[in-house]
N, C-alpha and C positions, 0 to 999 in steps of 0.2 A: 645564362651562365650563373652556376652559383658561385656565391662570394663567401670569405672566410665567414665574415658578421652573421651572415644570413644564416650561414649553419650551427654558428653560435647562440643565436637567437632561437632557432627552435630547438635544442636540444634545452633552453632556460625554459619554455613556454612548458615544454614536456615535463620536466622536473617540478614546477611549481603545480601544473597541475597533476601530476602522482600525489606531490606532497597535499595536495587540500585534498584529495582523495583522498589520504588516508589517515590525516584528520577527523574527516568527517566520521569515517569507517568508526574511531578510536572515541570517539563523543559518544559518551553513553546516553541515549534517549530513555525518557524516562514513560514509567510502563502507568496508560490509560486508566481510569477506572469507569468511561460511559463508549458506547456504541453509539453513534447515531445512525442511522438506515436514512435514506434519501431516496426515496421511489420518484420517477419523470420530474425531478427539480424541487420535488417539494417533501421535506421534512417528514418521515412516515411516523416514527417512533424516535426514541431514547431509549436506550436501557442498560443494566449495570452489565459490568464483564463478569462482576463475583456473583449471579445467578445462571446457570446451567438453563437455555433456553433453544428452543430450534422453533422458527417463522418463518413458514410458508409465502414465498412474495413472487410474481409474476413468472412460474413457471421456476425460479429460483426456489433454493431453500437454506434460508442462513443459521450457523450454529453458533452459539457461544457455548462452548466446555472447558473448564477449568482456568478461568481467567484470558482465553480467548477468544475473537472470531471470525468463522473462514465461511467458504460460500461451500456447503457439502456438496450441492446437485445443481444444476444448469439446462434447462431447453435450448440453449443457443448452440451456433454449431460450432463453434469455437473453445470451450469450453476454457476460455483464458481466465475468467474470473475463479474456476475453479483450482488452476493450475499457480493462481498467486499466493497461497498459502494463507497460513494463520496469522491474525494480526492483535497485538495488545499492544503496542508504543504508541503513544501520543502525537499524532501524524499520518500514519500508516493509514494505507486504505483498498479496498479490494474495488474493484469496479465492474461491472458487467453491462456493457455499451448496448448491444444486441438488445435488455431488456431493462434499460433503467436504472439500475440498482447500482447503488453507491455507498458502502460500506465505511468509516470515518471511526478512527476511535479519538477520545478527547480525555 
């Protein structure tokens, strides 16, 4: 049997978590200026977001264009790291599981 509290209580739990959702949403992240690439666990490169670069990596292929970077092409058969988009906030990260690659900007 539900009880009045009970439904009181998740109608508060719901609200406060919208509110820190949207919060979070409203926090402006602030925009990266390095790449790091992470091939199988281990550190591959570094490099600037403000150089226009594309690197060939395990079947992958990563692009930095105009102050971003996203995964252009994929051998895997899921192609999700492709489908995560372009990343330049300090945080953001692309990741492609299937073949290693773990994109980081900082």
């Amino acid at each position: 049997m539900v009880k009045k509290a009970d439904v009181i209580m998740l109608i508060c739990l719901v609200f406060v978590s919208l509110l820190l959702f949207a919060v979070m949403l409203l926090i402006p992240k602030n925009s990266g200026d390095t790449l790091v690439v992470t091939v199988d666990g281990k550190e591959y490169c570094r490099l600037p977001l403000s150089v226009d670069t594309e690197i060939p990596l395990n079947g992958n292929t990563v692009i930095i264009e105009n102050g971003y970077a996203y995964m252009k092409n994929a051998n895997c058969p899921d192609k999700i790291c492709i489908n995560q988009g372009k990343i330049n906030k300090i945080g953001q990260t692309v990741v492609c599981l299937p073949n290693s690659v773990i994109l980081e900007v900082e």
